[in-house]
Structures are given as structure tokens and as C-alpha cells.
N, CA, C and O atoms as a Maestro MAE file, in Angstrom:
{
 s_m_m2io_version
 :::
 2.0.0
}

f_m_ct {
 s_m_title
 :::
 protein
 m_atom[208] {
  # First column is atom index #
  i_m_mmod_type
  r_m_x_coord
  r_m_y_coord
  r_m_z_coord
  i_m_residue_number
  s_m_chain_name
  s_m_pdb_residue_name
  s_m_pdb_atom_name
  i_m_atomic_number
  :::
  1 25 -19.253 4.607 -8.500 1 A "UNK " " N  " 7
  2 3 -20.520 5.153 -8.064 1 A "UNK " " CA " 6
  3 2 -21.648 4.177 -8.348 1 A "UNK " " C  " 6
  4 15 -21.597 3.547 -9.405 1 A "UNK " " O  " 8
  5 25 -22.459 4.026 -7.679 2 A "UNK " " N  " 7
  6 3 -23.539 3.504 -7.486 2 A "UNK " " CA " 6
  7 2 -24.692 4.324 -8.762 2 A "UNK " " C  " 6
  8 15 -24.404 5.432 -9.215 2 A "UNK " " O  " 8
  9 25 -25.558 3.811 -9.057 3 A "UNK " " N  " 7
  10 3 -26.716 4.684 -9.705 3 A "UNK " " CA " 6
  11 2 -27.040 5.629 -9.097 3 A "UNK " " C  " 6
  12 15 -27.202 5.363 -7.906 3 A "UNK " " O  " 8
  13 25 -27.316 7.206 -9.496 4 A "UNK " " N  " 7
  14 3 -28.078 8.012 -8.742 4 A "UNK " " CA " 6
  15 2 -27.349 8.970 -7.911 4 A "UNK " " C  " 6
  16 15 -27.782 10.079 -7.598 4 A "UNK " " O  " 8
  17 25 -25.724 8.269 -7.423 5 A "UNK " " N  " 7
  18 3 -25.028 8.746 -6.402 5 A "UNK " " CA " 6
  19 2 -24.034 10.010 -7.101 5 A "UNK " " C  " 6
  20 15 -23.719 9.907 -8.287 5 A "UNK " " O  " 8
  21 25 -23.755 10.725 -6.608 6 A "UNK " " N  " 7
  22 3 -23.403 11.600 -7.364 6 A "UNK " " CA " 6
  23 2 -21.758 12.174 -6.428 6 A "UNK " " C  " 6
  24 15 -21.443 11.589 -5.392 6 A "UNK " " O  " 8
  25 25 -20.958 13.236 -6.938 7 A "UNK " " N  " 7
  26 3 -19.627 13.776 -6.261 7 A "UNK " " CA " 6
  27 2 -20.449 13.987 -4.957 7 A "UNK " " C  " 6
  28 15 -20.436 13.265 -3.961 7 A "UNK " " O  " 8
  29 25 -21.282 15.305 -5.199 8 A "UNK " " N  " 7
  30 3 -21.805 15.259 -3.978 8 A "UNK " " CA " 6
  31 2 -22.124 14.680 -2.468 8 A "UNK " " C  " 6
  32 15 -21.837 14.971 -1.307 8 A "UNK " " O  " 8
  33 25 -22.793 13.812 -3.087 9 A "UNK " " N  " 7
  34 3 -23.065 12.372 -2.015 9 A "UNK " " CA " 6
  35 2 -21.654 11.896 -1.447 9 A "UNK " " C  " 6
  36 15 -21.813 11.036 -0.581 9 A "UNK " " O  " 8
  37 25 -20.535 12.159 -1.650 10 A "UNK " " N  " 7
  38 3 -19.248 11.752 -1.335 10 A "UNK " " CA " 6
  39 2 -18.528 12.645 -0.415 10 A "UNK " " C  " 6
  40 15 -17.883 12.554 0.629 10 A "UNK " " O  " 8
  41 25 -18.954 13.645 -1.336 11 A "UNK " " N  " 7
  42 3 -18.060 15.216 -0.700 11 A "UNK " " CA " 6
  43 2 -17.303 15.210 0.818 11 A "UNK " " C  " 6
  44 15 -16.119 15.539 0.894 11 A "UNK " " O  " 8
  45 25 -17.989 14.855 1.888 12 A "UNK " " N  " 7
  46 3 -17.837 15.126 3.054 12 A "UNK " " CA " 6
  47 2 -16.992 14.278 3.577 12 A "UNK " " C  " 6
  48 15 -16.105 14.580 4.375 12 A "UNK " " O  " 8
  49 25 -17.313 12.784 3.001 13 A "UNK " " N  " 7
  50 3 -16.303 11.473 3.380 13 A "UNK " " CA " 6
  51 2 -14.858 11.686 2.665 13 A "UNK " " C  " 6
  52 15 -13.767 11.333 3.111 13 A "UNK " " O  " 8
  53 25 -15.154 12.409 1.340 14 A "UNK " " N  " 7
  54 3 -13.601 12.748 1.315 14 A "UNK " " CA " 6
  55 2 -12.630 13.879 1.845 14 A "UNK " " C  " 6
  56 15 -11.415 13.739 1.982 14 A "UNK " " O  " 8
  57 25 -13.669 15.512 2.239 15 A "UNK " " N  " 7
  58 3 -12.844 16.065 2.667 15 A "UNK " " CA " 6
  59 2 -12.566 15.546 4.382 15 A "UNK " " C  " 6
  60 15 -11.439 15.872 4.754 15 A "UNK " " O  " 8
  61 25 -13.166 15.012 5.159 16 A "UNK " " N  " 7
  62 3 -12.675 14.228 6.119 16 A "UNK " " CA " 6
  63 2 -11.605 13.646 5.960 16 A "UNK " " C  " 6
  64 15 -10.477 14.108 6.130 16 A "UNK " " O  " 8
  65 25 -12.006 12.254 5.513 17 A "UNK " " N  " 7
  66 3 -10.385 11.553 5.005 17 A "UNK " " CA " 6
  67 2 -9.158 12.364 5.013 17 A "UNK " " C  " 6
  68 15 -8.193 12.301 5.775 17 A "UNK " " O  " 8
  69 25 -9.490 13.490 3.556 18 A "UNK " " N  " 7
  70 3 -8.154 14.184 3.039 18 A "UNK " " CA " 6
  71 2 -7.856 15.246 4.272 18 A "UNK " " C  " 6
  72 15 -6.659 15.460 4.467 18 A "UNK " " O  " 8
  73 25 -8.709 15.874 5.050 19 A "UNK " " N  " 7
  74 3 -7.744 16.557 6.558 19 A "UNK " " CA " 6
  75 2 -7.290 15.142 7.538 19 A "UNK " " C  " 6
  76 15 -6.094 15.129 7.829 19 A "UNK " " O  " 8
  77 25 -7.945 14.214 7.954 20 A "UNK " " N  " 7
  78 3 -7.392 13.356 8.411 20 A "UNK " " CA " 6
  79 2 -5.537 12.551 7.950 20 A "UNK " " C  " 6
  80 15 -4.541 12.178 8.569 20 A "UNK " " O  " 8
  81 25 -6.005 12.647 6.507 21 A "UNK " " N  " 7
  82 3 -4.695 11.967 5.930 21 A "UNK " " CA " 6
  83 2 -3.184 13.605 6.114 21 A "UNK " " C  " 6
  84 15 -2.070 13.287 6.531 21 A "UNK " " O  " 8
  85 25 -3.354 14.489 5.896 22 A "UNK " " N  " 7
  86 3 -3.351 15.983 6.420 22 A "UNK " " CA " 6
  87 2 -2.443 15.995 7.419 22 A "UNK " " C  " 6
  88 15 -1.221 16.130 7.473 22 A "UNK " " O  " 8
  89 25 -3.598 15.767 8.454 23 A "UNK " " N  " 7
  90 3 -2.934 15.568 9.803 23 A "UNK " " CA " 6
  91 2 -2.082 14.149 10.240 23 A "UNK " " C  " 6
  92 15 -1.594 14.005 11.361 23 A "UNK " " O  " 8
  93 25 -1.993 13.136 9.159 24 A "UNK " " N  " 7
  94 3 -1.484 11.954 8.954 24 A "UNK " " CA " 6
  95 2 -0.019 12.481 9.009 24 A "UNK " " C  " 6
  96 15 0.875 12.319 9.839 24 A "UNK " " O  " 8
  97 25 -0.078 13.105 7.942 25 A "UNK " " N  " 7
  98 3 1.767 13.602 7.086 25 A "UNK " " CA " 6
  99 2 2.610 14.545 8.285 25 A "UNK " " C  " 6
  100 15 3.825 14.604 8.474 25 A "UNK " " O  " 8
  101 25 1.637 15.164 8.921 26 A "UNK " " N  " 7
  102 3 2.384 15.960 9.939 26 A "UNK " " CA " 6
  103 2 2.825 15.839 10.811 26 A "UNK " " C  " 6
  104 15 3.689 16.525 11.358 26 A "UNK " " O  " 8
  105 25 2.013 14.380 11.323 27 A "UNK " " N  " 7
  106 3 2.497 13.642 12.614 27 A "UNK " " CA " 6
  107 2 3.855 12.533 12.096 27 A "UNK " " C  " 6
  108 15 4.770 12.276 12.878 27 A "UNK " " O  " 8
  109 25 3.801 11.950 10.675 28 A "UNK " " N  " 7
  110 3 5.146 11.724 10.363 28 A "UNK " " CA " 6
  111 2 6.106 12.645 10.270 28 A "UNK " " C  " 6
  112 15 7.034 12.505 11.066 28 A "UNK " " O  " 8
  113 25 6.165 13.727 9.382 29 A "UNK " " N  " 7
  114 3 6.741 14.169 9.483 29 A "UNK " " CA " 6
  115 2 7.529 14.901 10.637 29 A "UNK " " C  " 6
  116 15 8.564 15.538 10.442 29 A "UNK " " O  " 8
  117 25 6.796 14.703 12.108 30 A "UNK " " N  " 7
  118 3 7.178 15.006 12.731 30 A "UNK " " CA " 6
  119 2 8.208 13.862 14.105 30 A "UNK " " C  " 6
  120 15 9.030 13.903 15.020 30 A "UNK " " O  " 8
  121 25 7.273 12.919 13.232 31 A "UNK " " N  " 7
  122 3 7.736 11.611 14.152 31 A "UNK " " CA " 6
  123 2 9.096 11.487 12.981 31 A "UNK " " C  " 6
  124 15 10.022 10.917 13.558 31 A "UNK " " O  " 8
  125 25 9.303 11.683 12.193 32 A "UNK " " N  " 7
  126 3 10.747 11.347 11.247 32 A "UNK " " CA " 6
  127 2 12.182 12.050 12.265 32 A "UNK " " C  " 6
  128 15 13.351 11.664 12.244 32 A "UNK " " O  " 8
  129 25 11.785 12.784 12.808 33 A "UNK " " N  " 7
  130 3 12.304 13.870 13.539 33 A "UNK " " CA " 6
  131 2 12.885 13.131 14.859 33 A "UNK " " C  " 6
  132 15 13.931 13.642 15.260 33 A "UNK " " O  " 8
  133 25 12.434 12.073 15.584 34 A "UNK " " N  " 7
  134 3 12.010 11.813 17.232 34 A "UNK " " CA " 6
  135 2 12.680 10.507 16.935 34 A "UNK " " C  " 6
  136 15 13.678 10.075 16.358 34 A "UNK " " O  " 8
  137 25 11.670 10.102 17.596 35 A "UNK " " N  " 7
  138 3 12.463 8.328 17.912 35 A "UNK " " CA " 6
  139 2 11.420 7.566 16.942 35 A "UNK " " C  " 6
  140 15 10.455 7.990 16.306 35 A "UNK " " O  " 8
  141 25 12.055 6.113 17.090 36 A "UNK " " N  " 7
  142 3 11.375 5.460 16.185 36 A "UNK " " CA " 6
  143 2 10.083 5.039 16.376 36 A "UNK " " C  " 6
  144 15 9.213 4.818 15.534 36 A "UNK " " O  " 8
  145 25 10.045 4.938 17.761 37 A "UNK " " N  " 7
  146 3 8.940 4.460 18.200 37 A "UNK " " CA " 6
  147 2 7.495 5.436 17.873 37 A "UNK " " C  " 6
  148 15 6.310 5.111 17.943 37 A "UNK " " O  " 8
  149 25 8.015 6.506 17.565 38 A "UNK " " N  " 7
  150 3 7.040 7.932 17.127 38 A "UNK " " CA " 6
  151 2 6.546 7.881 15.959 38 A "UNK " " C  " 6
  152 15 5.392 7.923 15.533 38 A "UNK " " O  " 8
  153 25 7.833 7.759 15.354 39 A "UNK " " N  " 7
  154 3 7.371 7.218 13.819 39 A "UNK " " CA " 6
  155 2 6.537 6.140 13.289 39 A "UNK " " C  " 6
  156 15 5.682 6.357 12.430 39 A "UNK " " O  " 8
  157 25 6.790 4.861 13.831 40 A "UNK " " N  " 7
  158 3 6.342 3.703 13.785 40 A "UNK " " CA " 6
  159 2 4.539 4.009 14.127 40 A "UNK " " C  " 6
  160 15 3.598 3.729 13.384 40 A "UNK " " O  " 8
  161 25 4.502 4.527 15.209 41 A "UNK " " N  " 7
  162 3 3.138 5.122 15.696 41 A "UNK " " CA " 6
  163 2 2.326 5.856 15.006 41 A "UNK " " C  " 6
  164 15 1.096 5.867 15.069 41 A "UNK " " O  " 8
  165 25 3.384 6.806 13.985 42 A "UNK " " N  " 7
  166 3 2.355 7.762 13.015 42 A "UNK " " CA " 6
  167 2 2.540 7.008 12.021 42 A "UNK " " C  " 6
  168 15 1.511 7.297 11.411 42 A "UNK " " O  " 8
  169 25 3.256 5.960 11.117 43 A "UNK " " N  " 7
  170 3 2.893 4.979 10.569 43 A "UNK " " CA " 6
  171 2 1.733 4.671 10.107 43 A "UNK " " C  " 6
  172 15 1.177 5.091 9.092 43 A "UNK " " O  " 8
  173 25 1.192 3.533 11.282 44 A "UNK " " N  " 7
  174 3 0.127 2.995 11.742 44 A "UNK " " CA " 6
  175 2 -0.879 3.817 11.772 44 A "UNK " " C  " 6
  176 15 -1.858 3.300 11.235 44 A "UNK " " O  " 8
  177 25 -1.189 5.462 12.380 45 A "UNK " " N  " 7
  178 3 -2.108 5.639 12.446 45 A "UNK " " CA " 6
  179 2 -2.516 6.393 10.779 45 A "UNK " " C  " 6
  180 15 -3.593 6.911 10.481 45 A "UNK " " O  " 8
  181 25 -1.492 6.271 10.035 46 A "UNK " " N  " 7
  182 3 -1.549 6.698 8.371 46 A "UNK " " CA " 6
  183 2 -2.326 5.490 7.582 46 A "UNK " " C  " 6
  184 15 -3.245 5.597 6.770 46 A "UNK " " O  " 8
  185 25 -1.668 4.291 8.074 47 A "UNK " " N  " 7
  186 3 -2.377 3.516 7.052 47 A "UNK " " CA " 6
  187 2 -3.549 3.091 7.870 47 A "UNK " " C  " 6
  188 15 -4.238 2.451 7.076 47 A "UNK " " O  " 8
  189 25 -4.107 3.099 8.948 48 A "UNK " " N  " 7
  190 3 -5.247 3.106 9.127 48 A "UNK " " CA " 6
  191 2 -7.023 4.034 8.602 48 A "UNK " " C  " 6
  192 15 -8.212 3.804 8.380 48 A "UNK " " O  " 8
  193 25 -5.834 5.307 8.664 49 A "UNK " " N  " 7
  194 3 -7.152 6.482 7.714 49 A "UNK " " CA " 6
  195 2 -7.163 6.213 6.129 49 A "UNK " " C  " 6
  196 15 -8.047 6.395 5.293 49 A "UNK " " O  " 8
  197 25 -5.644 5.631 6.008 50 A "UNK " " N  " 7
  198 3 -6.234 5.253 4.346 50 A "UNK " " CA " 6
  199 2 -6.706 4.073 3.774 50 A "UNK " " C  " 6
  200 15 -6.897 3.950 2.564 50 A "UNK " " O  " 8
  201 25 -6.987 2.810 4.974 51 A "UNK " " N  " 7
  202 3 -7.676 1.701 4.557 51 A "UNK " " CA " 6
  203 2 -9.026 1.846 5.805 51 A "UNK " " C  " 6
  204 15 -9.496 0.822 6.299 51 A "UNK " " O  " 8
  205 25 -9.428 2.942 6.120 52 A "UNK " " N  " 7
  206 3 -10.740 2.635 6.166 52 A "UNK " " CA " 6
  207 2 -11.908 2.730 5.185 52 A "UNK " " C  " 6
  208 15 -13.031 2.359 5.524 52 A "UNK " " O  " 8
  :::
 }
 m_bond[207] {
  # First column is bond index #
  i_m_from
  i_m_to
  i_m_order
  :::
  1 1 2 1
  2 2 3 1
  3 3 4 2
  4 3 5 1
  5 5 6 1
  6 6 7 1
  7 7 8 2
  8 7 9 1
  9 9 10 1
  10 10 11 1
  11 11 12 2
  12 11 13 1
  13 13 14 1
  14 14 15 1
  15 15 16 2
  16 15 17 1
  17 17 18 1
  18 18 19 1
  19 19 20 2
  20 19 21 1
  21 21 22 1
  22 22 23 1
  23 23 24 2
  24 23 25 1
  25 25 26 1
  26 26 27 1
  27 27 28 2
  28 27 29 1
  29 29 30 1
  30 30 31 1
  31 31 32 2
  32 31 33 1
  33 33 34 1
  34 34 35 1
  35 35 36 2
  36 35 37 1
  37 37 38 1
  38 38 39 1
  39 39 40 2
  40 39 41 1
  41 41 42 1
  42 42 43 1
  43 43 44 2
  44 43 45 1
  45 45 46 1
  46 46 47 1
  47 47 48 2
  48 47 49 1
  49 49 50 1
  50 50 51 1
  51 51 52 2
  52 51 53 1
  53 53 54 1
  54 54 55 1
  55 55 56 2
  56 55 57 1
  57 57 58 1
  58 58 59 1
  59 59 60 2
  60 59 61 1
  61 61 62 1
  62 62 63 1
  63 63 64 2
  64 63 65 1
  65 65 66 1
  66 66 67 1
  67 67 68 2
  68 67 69 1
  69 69 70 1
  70 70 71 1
  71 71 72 2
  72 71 73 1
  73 73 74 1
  74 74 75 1
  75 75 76 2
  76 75 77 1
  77 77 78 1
  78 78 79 1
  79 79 80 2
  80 79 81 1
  81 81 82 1
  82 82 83 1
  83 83 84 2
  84 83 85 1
  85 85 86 1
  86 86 87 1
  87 87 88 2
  88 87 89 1
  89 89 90 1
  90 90 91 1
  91 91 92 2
  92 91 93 1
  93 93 94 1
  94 94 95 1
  95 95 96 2
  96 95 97 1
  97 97 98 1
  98 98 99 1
  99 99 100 2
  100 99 101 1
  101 101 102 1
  102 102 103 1
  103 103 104 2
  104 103 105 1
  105 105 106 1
  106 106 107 1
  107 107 108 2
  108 107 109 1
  109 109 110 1
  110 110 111 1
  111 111 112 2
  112 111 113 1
  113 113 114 1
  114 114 115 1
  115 115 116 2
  116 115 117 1
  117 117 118 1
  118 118 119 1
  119 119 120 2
  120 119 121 1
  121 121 122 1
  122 122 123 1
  123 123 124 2
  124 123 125 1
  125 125 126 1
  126 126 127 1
  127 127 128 2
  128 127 129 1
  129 129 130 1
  130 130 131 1
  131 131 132 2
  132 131 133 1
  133 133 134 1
  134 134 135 1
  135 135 136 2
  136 135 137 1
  137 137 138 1
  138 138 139 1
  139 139 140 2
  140 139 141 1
  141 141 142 1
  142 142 143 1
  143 143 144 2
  144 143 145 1
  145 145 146 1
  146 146 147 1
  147 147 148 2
  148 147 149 1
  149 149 150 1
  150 150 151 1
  151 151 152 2
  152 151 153 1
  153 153 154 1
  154 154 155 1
  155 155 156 2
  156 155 157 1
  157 157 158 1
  158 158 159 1
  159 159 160 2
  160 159 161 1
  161 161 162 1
  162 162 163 1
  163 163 164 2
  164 163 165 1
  165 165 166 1
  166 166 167 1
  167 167 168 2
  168 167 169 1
  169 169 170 1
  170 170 171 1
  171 171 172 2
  172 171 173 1
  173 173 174 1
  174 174 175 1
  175 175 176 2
  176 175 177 1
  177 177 178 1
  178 178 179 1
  179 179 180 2
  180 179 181 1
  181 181 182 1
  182 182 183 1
  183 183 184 2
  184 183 185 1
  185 185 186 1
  186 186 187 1
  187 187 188 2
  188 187 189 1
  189 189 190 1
  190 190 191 1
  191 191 192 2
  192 191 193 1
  193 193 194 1
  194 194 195 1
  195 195 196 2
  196 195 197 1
  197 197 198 1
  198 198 199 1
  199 199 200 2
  200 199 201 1
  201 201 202 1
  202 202 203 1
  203 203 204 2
  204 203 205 1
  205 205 206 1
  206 206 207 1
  207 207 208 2
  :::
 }
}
């Protein structure tokens, strides 16, 4: 945290993230299921919400 900045000031960027990451696990888990190419796809779009 920065000076001044508080949980608050955060709040929203993380519950975003954490339904994003959410809807991350479900699309693997569903791509685990399919072909690889599905998987590979929900992969990618996992570690993208968790290195932004």
C-alpha cells in the first residue's frame, strides 16, 4: 500500500479479479473435459487475469 491507501481503495479491483479468476477455473475445468485445444485456450485466458 501506498500512504493513505487503504483495503478499501482496493476492494473493487479485487473482487473483479477474484470473479474473473472464478470464471477462469470453470472454463478449465470445463475445457479439462473437451479437447486440448479448449484447454490450452482457458489456460491462457487464466494466466492472463492473473498477471494483469
Amino acid at each position: 500500500e501506498q500512504d493513505g491507501e487503504t483495503f478499501a481503495d482496493h476492494r473493487e479491483a479485487i473482487l473483479k479479479t477474484a470473479k474473473a479468476l472464478v470464471e477462469d477455473t470453470k472454463t478449465l475445468v470445463a475445457g479439462a473435459a473437451s479437447s486440448q485445444e479448449q484447454l490450452a485456450s482457458a489456460a491462457q485466458a487464466a494466466v492472463r487475469t492473473i498477471t494483469k
